[in-house]
C-alpha positions, -999 to +999 in steps of 0.1 A: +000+000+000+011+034-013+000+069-008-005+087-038-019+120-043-031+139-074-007+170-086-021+174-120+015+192-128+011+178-162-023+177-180-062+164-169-055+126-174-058+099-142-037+078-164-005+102-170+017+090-140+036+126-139+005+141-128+009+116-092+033+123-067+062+102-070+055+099-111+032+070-102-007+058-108-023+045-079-031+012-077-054-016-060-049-009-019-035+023-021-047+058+000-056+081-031-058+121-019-066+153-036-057+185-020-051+222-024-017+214-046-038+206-078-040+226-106-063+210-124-087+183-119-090+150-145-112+148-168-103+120-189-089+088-180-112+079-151-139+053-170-127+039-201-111+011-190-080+006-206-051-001-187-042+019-156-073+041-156-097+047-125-117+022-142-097-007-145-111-032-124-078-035-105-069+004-105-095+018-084-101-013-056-084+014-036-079+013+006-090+051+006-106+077-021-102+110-003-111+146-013-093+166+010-104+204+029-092+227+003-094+209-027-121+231-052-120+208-084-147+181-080-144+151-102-161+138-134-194+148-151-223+132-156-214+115-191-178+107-177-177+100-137-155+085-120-161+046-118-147+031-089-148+010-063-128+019-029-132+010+004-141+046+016-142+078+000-143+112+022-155+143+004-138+171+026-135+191-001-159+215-025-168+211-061-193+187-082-183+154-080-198+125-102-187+091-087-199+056-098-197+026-079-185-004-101-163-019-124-157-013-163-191-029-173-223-028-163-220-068-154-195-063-131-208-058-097-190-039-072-196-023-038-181+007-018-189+001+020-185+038+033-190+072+017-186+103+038-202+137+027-189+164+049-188+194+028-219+222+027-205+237-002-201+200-024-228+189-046-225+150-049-240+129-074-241+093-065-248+063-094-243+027-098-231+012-129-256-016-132-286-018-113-311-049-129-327-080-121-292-098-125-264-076-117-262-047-091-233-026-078-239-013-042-228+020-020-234+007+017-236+032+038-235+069+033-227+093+057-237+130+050-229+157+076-227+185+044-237+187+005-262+179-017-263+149-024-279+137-053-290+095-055-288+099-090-291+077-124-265+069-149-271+081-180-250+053-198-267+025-178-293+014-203-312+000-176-322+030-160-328+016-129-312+045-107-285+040-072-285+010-054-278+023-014-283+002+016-283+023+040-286+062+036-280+090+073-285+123+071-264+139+102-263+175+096-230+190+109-241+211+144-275+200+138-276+229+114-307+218+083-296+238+053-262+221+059-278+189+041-297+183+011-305+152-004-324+141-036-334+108-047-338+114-080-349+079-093-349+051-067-322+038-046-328+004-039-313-030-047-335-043-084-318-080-080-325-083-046-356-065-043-341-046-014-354-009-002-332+019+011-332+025+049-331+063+062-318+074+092-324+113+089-309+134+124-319+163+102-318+184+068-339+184+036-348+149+020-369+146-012-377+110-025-402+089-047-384+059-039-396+030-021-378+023+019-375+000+041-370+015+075-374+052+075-358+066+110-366+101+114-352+125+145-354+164+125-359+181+096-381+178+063-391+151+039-407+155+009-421+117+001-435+121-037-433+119-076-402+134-091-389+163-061-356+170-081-381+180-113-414+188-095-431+171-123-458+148-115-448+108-131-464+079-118-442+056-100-445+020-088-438+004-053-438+039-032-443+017+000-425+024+033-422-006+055-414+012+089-414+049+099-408+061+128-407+097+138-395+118+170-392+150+149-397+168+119-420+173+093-429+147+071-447+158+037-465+124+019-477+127-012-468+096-035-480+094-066-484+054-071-491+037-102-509+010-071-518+019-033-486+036-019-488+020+017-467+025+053-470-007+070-465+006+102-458+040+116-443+050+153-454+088+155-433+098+193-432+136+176-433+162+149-455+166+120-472+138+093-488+158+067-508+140+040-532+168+034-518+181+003-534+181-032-505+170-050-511+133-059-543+133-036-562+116-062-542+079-052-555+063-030-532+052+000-531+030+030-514+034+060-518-004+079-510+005+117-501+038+131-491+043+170-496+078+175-482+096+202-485+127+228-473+162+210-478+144+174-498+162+146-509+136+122-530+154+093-549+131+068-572+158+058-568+156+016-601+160+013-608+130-004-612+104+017-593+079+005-566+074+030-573+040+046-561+033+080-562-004+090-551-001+130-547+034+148-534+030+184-536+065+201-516+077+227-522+111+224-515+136+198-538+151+169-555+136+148-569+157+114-596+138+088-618+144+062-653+153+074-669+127+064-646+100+078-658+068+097-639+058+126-647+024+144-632+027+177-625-001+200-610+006+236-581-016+253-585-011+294-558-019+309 
């Protein structure tokens, strides 16, 4: 293992070994670092796959992918990002950085385990190079404490299945909201595996049409509907959230569903769950068991009447319907 850190003294290509410290491309296992030395950033060279390129299955298995405080260049662009496949990349710096997760093909599945995002000022765009019912490459956990952070799709994967991430936080550096921004611009779960995205969200802005598994929520705002990057309204499929659970926050849900969009189960111990919007209010949506809880606002009031909830066990808290709701009760003494 080798450290090796990007100079760019002599042109924008990953694969010219003068523009490495030492004269020398990184390879598998190395640290790779980009600081405030660089002149410029590279632009070619990272996803071709020939020989000693980013790309090269072997070339970018790295121990450590680090974008250093006081680097400004980014990396890649959405036609050309940077595919790869380290064990953990930091993002310390600022810029636009495209980054891929896999290996020269898009039958060639590879995973990075961590990503961290701790940069306000970056703008992130995550995408997996294959994503289908037989191949997909994975980011495991992402960590963002600054950025926006886009779960994005690649436009050369003819698939167009969108990010594969397993698990997704959202920990706003000094608990600070506008410090994080994330959009899920078209799905982020596992298509080979049928596997959903878990969030756990401490705080910031989160906008989604993507089906989740467990969706963990302590602060800020979610915006749970059909295309938030474009605010166009496209029908999706499978907008289901398996488990929510809330102690804060707002939480705006509006899915436009090709079927029944449905929560299994929701633990409400705070904030706000607000499904009285008239985007999308013409689907009909279901919402199996909710325990709602003491200093909760749960508004259901669409004014249309066709959210259906299965089990409601009340605690406390506010409860908003149409007017012409019916509610059979049925009271547990202890």
């Amino acid at each position: 293992m080798a450290a090796r850190t990007w100079d760019g003294n002599t042109d924008t290509d990953w694969a010219t070994a003068a523009n490495w410290t030492a004269d020398t491309l990184p390879v598998a296992d190395d640290e790779v670092a980009f600081d405030s030395r660089q002149v410029t950033k590279p632009t070619t060279g990272m996803s071709d796959g020939a020989a000693n390129n980013s790309g090269h299955a072997s070339q970018c298995t790295f121990d450590l992918l680090h974008f250093r405080a006081g680097y400004t260049g980014g990396i890649g662009t959405a036609a050309l990002p940077l595919i790869c496949a380290p064990d953990t990349i930091i993002i310390d710096g600022t810029g636009t950085y495209h980054i891929c997760v896999g290996g020269t093909d898009q039958s060639t599945e590879k995973v990075i385990p961590n990503i961290y995002i701790n940069n306000s000022s970056a703008i992130v765009y995550l995408y997996s190079n294959c994503n289908d019912a037989d191949h997909v490459s994975t980011f495991t956990d992402v960590y963002i404490s600054g950025g926006t952070v886009y779960l994005a799709f690649y436009e050369n994967d003819t698939d167009d299945q969108g990010v594969n991430v397993t698990n997704l936080y959202l920990v706003p550096r000094n608990g600070s909201d506008s410090a994080v921004t994330v959009i899920i611009e078209k799905d982020a779960y596992d298509v080979d595996n049928a596997g959903s995205t878990n969030i756990y969200m401490g705080g910031g802005t989160l906008s989604t049409d993507s089906q989740v598994g467990i969706f963990h929520m302590w602060g800020g705002t979610v915006y749970y509907g059909s295309e938030p990057n474009l605010g166009t309204t496209v029908t999706e499929a499978d907008m289901d959230i398996a488990t929510l659970i809330m102690h804060d926050g707002i939480f705006y849900w509006e899915p436009d569903d090709s079927g029944n969009p449905t929560i299994t189960t929701a633990y409400l111990f705070g904030g706000t769950f607000d499904a009285s919007g008239k985007i999308s209010n013409d689907k009909d949506k279901i919402i199996t068991t909710t325990y709602l809880h003491k200093g909760v606002t749960m508004n259901l009031n669409n004014q249309r009447s066709n959210i259906t909830m299965t089990n409601l066990y009340r605690f406390g808290g506010t409860l908003i319907t149409d007017e012409w709701t019916k509610i059979a009760l049925a009271y547990y003494q202890p």
